[in-house]
N, C-alpha and C positions, 0 to 999 in steps of 0.2 A: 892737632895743629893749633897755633896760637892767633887768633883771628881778632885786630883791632875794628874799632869801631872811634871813629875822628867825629869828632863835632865840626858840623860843614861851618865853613869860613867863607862863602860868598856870599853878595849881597841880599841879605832879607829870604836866604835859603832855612828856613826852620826847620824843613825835613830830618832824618837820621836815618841811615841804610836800614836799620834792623830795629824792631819792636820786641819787646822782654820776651813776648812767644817765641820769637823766632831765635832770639838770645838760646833763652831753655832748652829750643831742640838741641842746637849747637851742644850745649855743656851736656847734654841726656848723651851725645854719640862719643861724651871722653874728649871734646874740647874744651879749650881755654880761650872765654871771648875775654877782650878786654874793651871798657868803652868808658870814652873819653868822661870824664867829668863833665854834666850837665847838655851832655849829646843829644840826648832824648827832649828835655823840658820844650824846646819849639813847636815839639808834636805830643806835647801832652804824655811825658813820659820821666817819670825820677830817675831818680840812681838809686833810691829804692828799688823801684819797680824792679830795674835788671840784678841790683843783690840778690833779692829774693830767688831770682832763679839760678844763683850760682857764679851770674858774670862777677866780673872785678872792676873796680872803679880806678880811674889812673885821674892825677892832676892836670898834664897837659896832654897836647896834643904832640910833642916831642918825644915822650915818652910811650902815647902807643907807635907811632910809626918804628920810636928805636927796636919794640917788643915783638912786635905782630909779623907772622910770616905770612897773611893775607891780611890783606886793607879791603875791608866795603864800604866802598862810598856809595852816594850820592851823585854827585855832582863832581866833574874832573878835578883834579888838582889845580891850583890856583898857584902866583907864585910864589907864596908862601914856602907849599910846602913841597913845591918843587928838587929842595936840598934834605929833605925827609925821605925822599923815598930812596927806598937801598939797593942794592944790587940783589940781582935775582930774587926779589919781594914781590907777590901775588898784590895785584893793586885792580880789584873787581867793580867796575863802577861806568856811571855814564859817561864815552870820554868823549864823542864828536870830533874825533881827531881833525876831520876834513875842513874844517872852519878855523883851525888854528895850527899855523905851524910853528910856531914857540911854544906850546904845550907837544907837539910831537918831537921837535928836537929834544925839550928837555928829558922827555921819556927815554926816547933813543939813547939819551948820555946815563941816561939813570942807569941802566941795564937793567931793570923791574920787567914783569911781565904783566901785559897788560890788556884787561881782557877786558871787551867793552859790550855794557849791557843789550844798547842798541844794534849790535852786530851777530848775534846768538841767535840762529834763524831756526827754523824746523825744516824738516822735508820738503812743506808746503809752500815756503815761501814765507809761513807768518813771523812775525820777531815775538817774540812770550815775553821778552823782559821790557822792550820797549811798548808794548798794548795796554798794561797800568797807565802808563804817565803819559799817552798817546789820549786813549780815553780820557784821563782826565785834564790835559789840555783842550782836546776837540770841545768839549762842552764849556770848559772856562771861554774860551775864546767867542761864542757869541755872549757870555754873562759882561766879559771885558766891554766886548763890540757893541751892545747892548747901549751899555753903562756911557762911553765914550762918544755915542751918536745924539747924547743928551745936552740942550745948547750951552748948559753948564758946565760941561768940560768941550766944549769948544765946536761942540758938533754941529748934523743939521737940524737938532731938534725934532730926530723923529723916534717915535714909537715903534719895536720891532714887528709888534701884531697890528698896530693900529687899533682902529674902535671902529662901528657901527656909523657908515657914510666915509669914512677916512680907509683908504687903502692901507695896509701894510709899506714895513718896509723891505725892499729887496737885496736877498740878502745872498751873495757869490763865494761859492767854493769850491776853490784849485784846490782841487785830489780827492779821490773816491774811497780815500783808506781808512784806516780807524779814527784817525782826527777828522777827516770830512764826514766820515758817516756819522760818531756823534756828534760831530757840530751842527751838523744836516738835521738829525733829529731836536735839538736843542732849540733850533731857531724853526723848525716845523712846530715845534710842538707849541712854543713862544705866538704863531698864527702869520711868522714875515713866510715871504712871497720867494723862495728858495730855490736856485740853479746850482749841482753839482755837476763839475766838469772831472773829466779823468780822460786817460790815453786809453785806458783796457773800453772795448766797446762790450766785453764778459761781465766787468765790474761793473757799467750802467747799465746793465740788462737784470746783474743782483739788486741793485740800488729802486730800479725802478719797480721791481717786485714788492720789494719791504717796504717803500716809503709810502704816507699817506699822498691824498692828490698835490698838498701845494709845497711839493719838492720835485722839481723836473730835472732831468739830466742830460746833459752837451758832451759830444766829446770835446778834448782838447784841443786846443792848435791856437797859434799866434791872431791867427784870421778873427777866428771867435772869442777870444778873450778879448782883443780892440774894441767889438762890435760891442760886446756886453757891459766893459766896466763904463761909460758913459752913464746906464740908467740905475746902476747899483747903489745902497744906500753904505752896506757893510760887505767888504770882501776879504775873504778868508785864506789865505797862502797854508795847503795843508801837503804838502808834496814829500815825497820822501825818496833819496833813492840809498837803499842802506850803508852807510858808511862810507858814504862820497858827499861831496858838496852836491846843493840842492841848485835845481837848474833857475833860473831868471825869467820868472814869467812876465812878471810885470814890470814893463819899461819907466826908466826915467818920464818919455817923454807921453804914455798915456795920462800921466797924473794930469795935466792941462785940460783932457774930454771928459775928467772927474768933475761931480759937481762938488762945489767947497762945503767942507767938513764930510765929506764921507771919510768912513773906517778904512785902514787894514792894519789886520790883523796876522803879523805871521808868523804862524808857531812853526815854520822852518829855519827860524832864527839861528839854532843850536847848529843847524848843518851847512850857517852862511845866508839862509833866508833864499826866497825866492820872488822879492821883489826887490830891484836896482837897486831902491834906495833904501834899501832895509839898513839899519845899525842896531847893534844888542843896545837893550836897556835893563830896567832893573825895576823892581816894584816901587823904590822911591823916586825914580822918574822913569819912567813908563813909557809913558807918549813925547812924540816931538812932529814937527809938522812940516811938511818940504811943500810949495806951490796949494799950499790950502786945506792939504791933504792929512790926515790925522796920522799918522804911524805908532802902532801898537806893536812893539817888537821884545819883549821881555823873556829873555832866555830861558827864564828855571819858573815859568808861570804856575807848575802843580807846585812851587815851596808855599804859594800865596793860601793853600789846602793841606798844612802839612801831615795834620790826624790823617784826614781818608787816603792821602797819598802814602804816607808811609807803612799803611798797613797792606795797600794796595800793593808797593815794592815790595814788601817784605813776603808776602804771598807767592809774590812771582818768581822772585830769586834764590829764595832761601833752599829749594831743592834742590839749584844749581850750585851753591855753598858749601851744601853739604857732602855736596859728590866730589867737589875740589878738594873740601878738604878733609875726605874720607881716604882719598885715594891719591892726592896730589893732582896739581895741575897736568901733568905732563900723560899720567894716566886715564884722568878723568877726559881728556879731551880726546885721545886717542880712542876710549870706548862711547862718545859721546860727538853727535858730527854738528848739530847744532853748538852746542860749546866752543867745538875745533874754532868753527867760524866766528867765533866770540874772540879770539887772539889776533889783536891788532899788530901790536909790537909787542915783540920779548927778546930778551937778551942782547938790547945792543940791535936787532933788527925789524926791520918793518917785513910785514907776512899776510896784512889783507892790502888786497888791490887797489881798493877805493881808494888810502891813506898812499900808496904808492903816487896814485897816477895824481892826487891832487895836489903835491909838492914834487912831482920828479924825482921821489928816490929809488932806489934798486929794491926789487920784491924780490925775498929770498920765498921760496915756497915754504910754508908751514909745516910738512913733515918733514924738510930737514932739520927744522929745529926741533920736534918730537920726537 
């Protein structure tokens, strides 16, 4: 199979799908990677590096989508390259459909097949492709929150551990999943004063085993998240529901019982955010501020880490790559049920539920189009 490799085009994304290792195995199973000229350099990576192992180097980024019978991204397609992608072309990447319906139309018309990182579940319930960039958001987001809560960037001027007579600061986070649990650990470890909240009363029964003493756990509900964001310094939006838009915890109108300059932070941004007033941003503005309120919303926060995150994706996907394009998409998924669930839209149709119910279109079920 001929498998491009695009240099991402969104804002201050330096990530690249695949790392020269992961290149290698590729061209070792009798493929043809191709990747884009200067793909790699954000993350510390030539077009040497990938010669060496066999890829091929192409000038634009018109020229791999023309070539490539699978695309790995990164990051969804933007509208660039929305008239790049071809008819029945494998396009393997994070796509967050449920947060944007002008990216799922444009798909839709594409007739591409499109199989989304964060959708690829296991038996258990885990996502394997989304747990890289999960972890490595959950722990960016108290470094951000952190940073953010310092009266130089506009905050309350506090310290996340505090010092010796000085309390910590208190630090909130919605969801018990892989972004709240390392965030949990992050700011536990930092010395702030930590409530994780989640729906599973299973999952704060895990949480409360593992974590040291000064991380306690709530379940969720509208009641207690009222009660608690009043004395919080840094609150964390870590929620996920796979491939549907993320629910609304935090209301417009709590921001007022907030004290001025507290954080949030929410890396549910990619699936719509789950505070009211959430809007994407970008690492060259980052933050904006509604009623006092700091808002930390930046969509693609692991590009700001591109070395460890890409080697982190690359780790996690490239076994999924292989098997696509050892065997084709259409194979690979039928012997593979985490995968299957990884096909959002292909051919002209939408086929996961989540992307269904969050624009109203018609879910054709998935083995009919297998």
């Amino acid at each position: 199979m001929i498998i491009g490799i695009p240099k991402e085009i969104k804002n201050n994304e330096n990530r690249v799908a695949l790392t020269p290792a992961g290149a290698g195995e590729l061209v070792r199973h009798k493929h043809k990677v191709l990747i884009q000229h200067f793909a790699g350099v954000g993350s510390g990576f030539t077009d040497a590096d990938y010669e060496s192992v066999g890829a091929v180097i192409l000038p634009s980024i018109e020229d791999v989508y023309q070539k490539a019978e699978m695309i790995l991204k990164v990051k969804e397609p933007i509208a660039e390259e929305y008239n790049l992608t071809r008819d029945g072309q494998i396009v393997f990447t994070y796509f967050h459909f449920a947060s944007s319906e002008r990216l799922t139309l444009e798909m839709i018309r594409s007739n591409a097949v499109c199989i989304a990182y964060e959708t690829v579940e296991n038996s258990d319930r885990s996502l394997p492709l989304l747990m890289p960039m999960s972890e490595v958001a959950g722990r960016m987001s108290v470094q951000e929150g952190a940073k953010y809560l310092e009266k130089t960037f506009g905050g309350r001027g506090v310290l996340l551990g505090g010092v010796a007579g000085v309390p910590p600061a208190k630090v909130l986070i919605l969801g018990g999943g892989i972004v709240g649990t390392e965030a949990a650990k992050m700011a536990a470890g930092l010395g702030a004063d930590v409530t994780v909240m989640d729906v599973s009363l299973k999952r704060l029964r895990y949480l409360d085993d593992i974590m040291p003493a000064n991380v306690k756990t709530m379940m969720s509900n509208e009641y207690n998240i009222r009660e608690l964001v009043p004395s919080h310094d840094l609150i964390i939006g870590a929620v996920l529901i796979p491939g549907a838009k993320a629910p609304s915890l935090i209301k417009r109108e709590m921001l007022v019982t907030m004290k001025p300059g507290t954080v949030l932070v929410d890396v549910a941004v990619d699936q719509g955010g789950c505070i009211e007033t959430t809007r994407a941003t970008t690492h060259d503005n980052p933050t904006f501020t509604v009623d006092n309120i700091i808002h930390y919303c930046v969509a693609n926060m692991p590009g700001a880490v591109p070395r460890t995150s890409t080697i982190a994706l690359t780790n996690a996907t490239l076994p999924f790559a292989l098997d696509i394009a050892n065997n084709g998409w259409k194979n690979a998924c039928k012997r593979s049920e985490p995968l299957k669930k990884g096909i959002n839209i292909a051919l002209g149709k939408v086929v996961y539920p989540g992307v269904a119910e969050a624009f109203g279109h018609t879910l054709c079920p998935v083995d009919d189009i297998l």
